[in-house]
LUMPA-725758 format. One record per residue (C-alpha): y, z, x; residue in one letter. Coordinates in steps of 0.1 Angstrom, whole numbers, plus 5000, padded with zeros to 4 digits. Layout:
YZXa/...
//
This chain:
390496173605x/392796383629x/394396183654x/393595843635x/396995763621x/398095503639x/394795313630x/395295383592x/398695283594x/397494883595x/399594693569x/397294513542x/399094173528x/400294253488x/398793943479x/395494133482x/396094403463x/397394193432x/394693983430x/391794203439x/389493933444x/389893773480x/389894053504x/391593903538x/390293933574x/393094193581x/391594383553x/387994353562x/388794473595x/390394803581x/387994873563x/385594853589x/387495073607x/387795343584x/384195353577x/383895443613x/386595673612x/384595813580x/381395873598x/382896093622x/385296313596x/384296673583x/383996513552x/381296253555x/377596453564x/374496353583x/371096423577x/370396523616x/367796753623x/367396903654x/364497113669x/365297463668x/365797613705x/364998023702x/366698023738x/369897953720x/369298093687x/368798483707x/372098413723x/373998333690x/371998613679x/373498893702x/376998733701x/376698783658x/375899133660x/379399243660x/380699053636x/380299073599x/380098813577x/381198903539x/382399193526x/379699433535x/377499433573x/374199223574x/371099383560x/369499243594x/370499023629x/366998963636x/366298583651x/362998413640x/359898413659x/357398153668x/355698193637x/359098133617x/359997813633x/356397673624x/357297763584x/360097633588x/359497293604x/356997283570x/359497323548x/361397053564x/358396823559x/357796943526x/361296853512x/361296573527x/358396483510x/360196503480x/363096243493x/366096483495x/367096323527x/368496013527x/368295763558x/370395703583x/371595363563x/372395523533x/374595743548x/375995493565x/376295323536x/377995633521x/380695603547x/381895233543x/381995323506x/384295613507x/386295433539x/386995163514x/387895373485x/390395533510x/391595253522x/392295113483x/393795483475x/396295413504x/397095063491x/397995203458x/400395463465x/402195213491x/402494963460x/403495203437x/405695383463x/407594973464x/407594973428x/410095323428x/412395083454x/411195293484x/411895093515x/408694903526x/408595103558x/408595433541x/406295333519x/403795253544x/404195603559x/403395813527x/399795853528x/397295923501x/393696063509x/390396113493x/388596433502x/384796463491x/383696803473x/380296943456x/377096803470x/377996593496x/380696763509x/378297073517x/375996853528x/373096883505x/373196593488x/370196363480x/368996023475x/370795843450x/372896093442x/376396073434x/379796183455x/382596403438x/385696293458x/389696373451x/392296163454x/395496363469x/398796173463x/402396233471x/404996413449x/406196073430x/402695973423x/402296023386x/398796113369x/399595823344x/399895563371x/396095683386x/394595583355x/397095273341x/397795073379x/395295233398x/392795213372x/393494843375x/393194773413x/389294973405x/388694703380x/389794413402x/387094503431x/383594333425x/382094583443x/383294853411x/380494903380x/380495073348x/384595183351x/384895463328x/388095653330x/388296033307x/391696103306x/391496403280x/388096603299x/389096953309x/389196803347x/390496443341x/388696213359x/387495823369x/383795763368x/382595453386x/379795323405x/381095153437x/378594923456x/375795123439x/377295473446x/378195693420x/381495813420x/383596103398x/386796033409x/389296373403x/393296343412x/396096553423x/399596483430x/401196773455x/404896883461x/405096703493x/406796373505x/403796273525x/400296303528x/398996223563x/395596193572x/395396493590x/396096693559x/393796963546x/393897153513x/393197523527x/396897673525x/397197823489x/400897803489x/399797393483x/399597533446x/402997703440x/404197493414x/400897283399x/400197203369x/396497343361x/394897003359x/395896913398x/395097293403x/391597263386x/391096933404x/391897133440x/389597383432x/386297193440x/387397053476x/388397413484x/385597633469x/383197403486x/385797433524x/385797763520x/381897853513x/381097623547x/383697873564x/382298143551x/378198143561x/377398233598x/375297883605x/376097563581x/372797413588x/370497663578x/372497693551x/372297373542x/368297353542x/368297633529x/370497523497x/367597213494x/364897453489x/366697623461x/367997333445x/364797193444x/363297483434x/365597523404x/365597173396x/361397203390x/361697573374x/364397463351x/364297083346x/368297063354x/370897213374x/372897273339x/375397483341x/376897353300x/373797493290x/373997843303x/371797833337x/373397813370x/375597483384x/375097353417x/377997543434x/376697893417x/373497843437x/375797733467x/377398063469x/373698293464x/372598123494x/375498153513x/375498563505x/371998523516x/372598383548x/375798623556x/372998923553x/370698753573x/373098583596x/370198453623x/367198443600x/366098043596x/365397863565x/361997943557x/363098353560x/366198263540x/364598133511x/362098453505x/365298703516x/367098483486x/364198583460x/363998893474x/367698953473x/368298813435x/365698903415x/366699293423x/370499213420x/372099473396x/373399193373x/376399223363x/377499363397x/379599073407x/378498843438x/381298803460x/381598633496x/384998763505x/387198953487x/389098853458x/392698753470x/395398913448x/397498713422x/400398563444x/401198263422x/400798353387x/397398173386x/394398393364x/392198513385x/388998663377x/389099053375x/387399253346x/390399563352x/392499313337x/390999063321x/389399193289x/386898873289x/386098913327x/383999263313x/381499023291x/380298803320x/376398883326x/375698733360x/379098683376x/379498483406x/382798453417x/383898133438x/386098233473x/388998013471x/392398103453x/392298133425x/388998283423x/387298213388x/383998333375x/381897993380x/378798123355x/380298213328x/378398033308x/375298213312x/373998413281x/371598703279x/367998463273x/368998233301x/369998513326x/366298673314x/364698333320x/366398303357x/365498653364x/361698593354x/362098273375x/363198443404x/360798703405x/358098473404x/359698303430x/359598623453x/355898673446x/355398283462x/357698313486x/355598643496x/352498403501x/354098193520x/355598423545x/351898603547x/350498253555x/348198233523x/349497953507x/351797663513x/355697543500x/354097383472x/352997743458x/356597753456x/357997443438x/354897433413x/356497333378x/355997543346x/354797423312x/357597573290x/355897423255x/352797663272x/355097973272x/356297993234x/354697963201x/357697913179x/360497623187x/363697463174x/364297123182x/367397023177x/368296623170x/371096433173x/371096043164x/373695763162x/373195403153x/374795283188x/373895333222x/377195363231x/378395643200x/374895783212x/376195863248x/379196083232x/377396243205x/374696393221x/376996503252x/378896663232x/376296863210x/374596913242x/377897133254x/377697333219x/373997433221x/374697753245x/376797833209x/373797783192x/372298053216x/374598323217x/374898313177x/370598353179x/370998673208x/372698853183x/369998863155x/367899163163x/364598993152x/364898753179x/364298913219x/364698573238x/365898203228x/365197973259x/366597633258x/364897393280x/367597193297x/365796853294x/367096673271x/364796383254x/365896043244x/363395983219x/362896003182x/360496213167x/357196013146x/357595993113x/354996213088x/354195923068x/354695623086x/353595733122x/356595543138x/359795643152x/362695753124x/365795653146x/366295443179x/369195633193x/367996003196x/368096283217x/365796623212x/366296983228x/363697233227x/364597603222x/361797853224x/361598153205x/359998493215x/360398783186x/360199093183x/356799253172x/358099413143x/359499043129x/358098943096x/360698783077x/364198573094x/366098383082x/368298153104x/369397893081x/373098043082x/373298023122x/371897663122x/374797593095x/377397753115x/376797543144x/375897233125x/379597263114x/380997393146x/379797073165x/380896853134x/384096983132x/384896993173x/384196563167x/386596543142x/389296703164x/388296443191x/388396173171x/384796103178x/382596133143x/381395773133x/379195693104x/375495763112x/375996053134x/373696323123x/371996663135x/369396853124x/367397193132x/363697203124x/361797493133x/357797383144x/355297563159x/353297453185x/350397263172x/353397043154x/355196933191x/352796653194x/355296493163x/358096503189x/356496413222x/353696273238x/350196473251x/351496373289x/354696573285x/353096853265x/349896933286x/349597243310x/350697223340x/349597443371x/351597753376x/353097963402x/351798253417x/352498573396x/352598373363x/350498513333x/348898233313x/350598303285x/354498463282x/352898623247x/349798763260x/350199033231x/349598923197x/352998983175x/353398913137x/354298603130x/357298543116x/358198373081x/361498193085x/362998193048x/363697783031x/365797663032x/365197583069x/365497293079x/369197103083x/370896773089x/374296713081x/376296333090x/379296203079x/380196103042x/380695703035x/384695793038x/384295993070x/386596253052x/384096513047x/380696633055x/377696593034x/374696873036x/371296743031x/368897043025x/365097033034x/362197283031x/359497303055x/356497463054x/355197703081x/
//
């Protein structure tokens, strides 16, 4: 938007913004405007593939061999060869195949969203700027931006998906008026759906759906009089003085700035960061980082490390150097793409020397903007060993490929997990609303990686894999056949033991996080009258209660897979009753009732 301000400076008629339902031709013609404007910024991303040219790519190639990208020197500057480009031009087919590329209207569609929601942002702090008896002319002159982060910021996004976007206001821009006034002028737009505004989440934030576009919508107010449209967020001294929710809500625009600075070639990068989201997204069902595995910006950074040790290798290399690269990393040997900026504004910054927590993380990966924080620090021991396994399977395909054996799909085949274990807990959580539904099981769905920590720590156990699908369904009934509950959500944790197991116990763990979840609603205010949870422990042969034969039938594997995770017979354990728990509400909501059941293995 640099060199734009005299276009964004167009005065929109207050009438407009009051009423929020006739939109005038002055308006309209803005708007327009800034969608153009839009298309052309840093932060709005096109799906524009171009044929690679090995001409050029030799050139860049003996111009990078100097330079290092990182904190240590590439592992290799070699450029593809004819045989790389044709893998790679496959690839390119073979995601698309899978519709992670959106079409040239949908992006364009993307654009005249955000101009709009810019071009409302701007409204809002002029009228709020008027309403603190700032002359009209001033108040014109202030600013206000929206800057795009995650996803589509780095240009990865796919179709449908949703945009993370920040809204940057001026110093006397309060966080109450974003979601009282501005809140408001959302609600007035036709084009705005399914308003929803979280004022006490750790990162505050507005989710709406704008003209069929997702949007979670962060703020931030900074110490300055005015925020032009040429503004970016890259100085750190921006934060001298925040408050850590503005500081938090900064942090996604520049981690995701500074990772595009940081790798050698943004587009490889980019297709690169397709394949391995896709890839994760089949291996583990979910890019959940509340349930231990790795977010979307923790993959973000491997591949960028990746691609500053190979800074000329394309796409198709990149994605078997990842593997190759990550399945050997000496976890917890931090990965880092620059190094860690020292403490200059009192802000905590990830560094195990100091921090005594920072020395329990298991698969660090450390994000490159001030101030640097540990972005997986959610991951446990089982779902570190699950990613591992993962990735080393993923090596072995990827080693097909490159050998011309087999094709991308040897890559992205998607694993049976009720295949890999013989012993399960599905947890449940049911409500008698849709709506108390929605709450409750996001909220026991960020307490289950305390569910598996607590299991690590029994030494009967060796590995507790959660599957991050969740399923809104109810299990059958023993008796009847049918459904117990309409509003209900299942997870599915599979248990490997060791061989010497013959006796456990877990009906104190289950307890302990039955409570924990219980009492974190309380706190919030959120515990209603038919809220319940239980743990059941089933073996196999008893899934077929809790989900259909579609969902639980083999699927093909990839390469290196063994048919069976437990291809060595082990004792089978004998979990002592009680077993089996659900706990809800009492009638007067002031305490918890425990209902225990036996099962029988």
């Amino acid at each position: 938007l640099k060199g734009k301000q005299a276009v964004v400076g167009v005065s929109v008629p207050r009438s407009v913004v009051v009423c929020g339902c006739v939109i005038s031709l002055e308006l309209t013609r803005c708007v327009r405007i800034m969608s153009k404007m839009w298309s052309n910024s840093k932060y709005s991303l096109r799906n524009n593939s171009k044929p690679y040219n090995l001409e050029k790519i030799n050139k860049r190639q003996t111009q990078q061999r100097s330079r290092t990208y990182g904190l240590t020197s590439a592992i290799s500057h070699d450029g593809p060869k004819l045989a790389d480009v044709d893998k790679n031009e496959r690839l390119r087919e073979y995601l698309a195949s899978y519709g992670v590329f959106e079409s040239e209207q949908e992006t364009q569609h993307r654009c005249e969203v955000l101009g709009t929601l810019h071009q409302l942002v701007r409204q809002w702090v002029r009228e709020e700027s008027l309403s603190q008896n700032m002359p009209a002319e001033v108040a014109s002159s202030v600013g206000g931006k929206v800057f795009t982060f995650g996803s589509y910021r780095l240009g990865v996004h796919n179709r449908g998906a949703d945009i993370d976007a920040l809204c940057v206001a001026p110093r006397h821009i309060e966080r109450r008026s974003f979601f009282s006034t501005f809140y408001s002028l959302l609600k007035a737009q036709k084009q705005v759906k399914d308003l929803i505004a979280v004022k006490n989440a750790y990162v505050p934030v507005i989710k709406l759906n704008f003209d069929g576009i997702d949007i979670d919508l962060l703020f931030a107010r900074l110490p300055l009089s005015k925020i032009p449209n040429s503004f970016d967020l890259d100085d750190d001294m921006l934060l001298k003085n925040l408050d850590q929710k503005c500081v938090r809500s900064l942090n996604g625009c520049r981690v995701t700035d500074e990772i595009l600075r940081l790798v050698p070639n943004v587009e490889n990068f980019r297709l690169t960061l397709r394949a391995i989201k896709l890839w994760a997204k089949r291996k583990t069902r979910n890019l959940s980082n509340a349930l231990g595995y790795l977010g979307g910006v923790s993959w973000a950074m491997l591949v960028a490390r990746t691609c500053q040790l190979y800074p000329n290798a394309l796409p198709a290399t990149l994605v078997n150097k990842f593997f190759l690269i990550f399945c050997q990393w000496r976890w917890p040997l931090p990965v880092l793409l620059k190094r860690v900026d020292p403490d200059r504004l009192g802000f905590p910054v990830w560094d195990p020397r100091v921090n005594l927590a920072d020395r329990y993380h298991l698969m660090p990966v450390i994000t490159p903007a001030y101030p640097q924080q540990n972005s997986t620090f959610n991951v446990s021991a089982s779902t570190r060993s699950v990613m591992v396994e993962e990735l080393k399977i993923g090596l072995a395909a990827s080693e097909e490929i490159m050998k011309g054996n087999c094709g991308w799909e040897c890559l992205f085949d998607t694993p049976n997990f009720f295949s890999k274990y013989k012993y399960f807990i599905v947890l449940l959580a049911s409500s008698f609303s849709p709506d108390d539904q929605l709450q409750w099981s996001g909220l026991v769905e960020s307490r289950i990686r305390h569910l598996i920590a607590t299991l690590e720590q029994n030494t009967s156990i060796a590995l507790a894999h959660v599957n991050p699908e969740c399923f809104n369904t109810a299990p059958l009934s023993a008796t009847t056949g049918q459904h117990t509950s309409n509003c209900c959500s299942m997870w599915f944790i599979g248990l490997r033991f060791e061989k010497s197991t013959l006796n456990l116990d877990l009906t104190y763990d289950i307890q302990t996080f039955v409570e924990n979840v219980n009492s974190q609603a309380r706190k919030t205010n959120m515990l209603k009258e038919g809220m319940i949870i239980q743990a059941r422990y089933v073996r196999r042969k008893q899934l077929n209660q809790y989900l259909p034969a579609s969902q639980l039938r083999r699927e093909r594997t990839s390469p290196g897979t063994n048919s069976s995770s437990e291809s060595t017979p082990s004792p089978r354990p004998l979990l002592s009753p009680p077993l089996v728990h659900s706990m809800q509400p009492s009638d007067s909501l002031g305490g918890n009732k425990l209902d225990f059941q036996n099962t029988t293995i």
